[in-house]
C-alpha positions as CSV (number, residue, x, y, z in Angstrom):
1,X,10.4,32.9,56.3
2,X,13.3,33.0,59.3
3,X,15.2,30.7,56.8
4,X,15.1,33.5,53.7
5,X,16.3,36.5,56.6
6,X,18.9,34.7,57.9
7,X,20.7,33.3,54.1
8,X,20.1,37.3,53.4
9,X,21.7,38.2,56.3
10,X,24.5,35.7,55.9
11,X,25.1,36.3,51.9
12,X,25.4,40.2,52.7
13,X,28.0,39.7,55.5
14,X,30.2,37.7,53.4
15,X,30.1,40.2,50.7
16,X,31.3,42.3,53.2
17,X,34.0,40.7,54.5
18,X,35.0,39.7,50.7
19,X,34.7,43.4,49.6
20,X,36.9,43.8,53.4
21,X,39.6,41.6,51.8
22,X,39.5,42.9,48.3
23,X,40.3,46.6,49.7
24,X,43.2,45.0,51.2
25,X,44.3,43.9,48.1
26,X,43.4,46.6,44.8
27,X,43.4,50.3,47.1
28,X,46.4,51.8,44.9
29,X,48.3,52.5,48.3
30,X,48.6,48.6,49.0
31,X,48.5,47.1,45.5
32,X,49.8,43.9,46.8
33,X,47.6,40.5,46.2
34,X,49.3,38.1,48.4
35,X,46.5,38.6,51.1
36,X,44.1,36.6,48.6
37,X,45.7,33.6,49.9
38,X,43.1,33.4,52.4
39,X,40.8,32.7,50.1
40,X,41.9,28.8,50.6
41,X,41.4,29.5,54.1
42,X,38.3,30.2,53.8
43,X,37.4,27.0,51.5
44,X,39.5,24.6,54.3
45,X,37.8,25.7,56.8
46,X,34.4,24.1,56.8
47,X,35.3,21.0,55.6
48,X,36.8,19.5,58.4
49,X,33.0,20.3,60.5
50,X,31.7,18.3,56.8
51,X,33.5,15.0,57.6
52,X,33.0,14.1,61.0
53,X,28.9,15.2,60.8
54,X,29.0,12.3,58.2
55,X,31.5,10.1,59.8
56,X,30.5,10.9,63.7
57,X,27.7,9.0,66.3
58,X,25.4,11.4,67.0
59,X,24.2,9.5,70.2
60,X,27.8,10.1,71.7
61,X,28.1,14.0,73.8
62,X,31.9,14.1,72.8
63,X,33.9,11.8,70.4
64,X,37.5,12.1,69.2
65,X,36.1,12.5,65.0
66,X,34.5,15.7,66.5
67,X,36.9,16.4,68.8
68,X,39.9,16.5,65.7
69,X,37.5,18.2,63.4
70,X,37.3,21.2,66.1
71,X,41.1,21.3,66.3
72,X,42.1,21.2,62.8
73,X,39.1,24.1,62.3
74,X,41.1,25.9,64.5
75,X,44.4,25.8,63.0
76,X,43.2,26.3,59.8
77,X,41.5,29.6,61.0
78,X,44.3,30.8,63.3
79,X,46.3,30.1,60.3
80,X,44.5,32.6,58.3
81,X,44.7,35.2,60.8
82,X,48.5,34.6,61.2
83,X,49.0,34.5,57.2
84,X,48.4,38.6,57.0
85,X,50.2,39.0,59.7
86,X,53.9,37.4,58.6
87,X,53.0,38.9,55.4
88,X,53.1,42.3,57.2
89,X,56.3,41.8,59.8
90,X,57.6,40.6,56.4
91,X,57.0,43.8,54.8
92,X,55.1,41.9,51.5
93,X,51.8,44.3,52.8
94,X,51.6,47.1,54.2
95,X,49.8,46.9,58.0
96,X,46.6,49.0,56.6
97,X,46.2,45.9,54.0
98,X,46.8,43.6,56.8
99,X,44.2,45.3,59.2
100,X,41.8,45.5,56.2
101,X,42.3,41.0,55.3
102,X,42.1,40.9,59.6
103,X,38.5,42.4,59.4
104,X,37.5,40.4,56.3
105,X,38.0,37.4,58.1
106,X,36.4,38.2,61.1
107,X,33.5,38.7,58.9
108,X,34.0,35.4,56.9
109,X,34.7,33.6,59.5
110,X,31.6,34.7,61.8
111,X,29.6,34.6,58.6
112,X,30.7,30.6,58.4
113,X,29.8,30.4,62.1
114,X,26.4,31.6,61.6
115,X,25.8,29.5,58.8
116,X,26.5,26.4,60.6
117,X,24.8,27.7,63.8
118,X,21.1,28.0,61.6
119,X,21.7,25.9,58.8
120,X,23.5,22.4,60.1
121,X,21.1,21.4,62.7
122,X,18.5,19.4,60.2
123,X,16.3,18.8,62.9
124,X,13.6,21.3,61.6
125,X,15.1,23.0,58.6
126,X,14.9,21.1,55.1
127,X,15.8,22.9,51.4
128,X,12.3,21.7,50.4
129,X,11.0,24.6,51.8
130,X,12.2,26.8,49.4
């Protein structure tokens, strides 16, 4: 039953931080859709996590596959952050669309987080379950 709370709890906060980035995009004062560029982002940034669980020794504490997979996560997050931001200095957006695509990725981005933090053990979760 903790499983079905927390994938509620994790589906609702990243319709919020979706419906976050949307209102930086449609609200008739921005009207700009160059923010939904984050949207890859958001697609990028798991995947490098993905490859090294398959491709990494679990037996080791710390191994470079990990250790790469943690930096390009980063980049590709910090990337998304700084993507509103040059967007805004450039004056593509406006800075109340780029506050607005800030606070949808802190939501997508902690949502993510969360998923991986209860989801991607597998030492006592399984999908058969449900």
């Amino acid at each position: 039953m903790a499983g079905i709370k927390a994938l509620v709890a994790l589906s609702f906060s990243g319709a919020l931080g979706l419906t976050l980035l949307l209102l930086g995009c449609a609200l008739q004062s921005f009207g700009q859709y160059w923010p939904m560029f984050v949207l890859i982002f958001y697609i990028l940034s798991p995947l490098p996590n993905l490859i090294a669980k398959r491709h990494a020794d679990d037996t080791e504490s710390s191994n470079a596959c990990r250790e790469l997979a943690y930096f390009l996560t980063t980049g590709i997050v910090v990337s998304a952050y700084g993507l509103p931001i040059v967007l805004a200095r450039t004056t593509v957006i406006k800075w109340g669309a780029c506050g607005l695509v800030m606070g949808g990725n802190s939501v997508i981005f902690l949502t993510i987080l969360g998923f991986f933090l209860t989801f991607g053990r597998g030492d006592d979760f399984s999908w058969e379950q449900w």
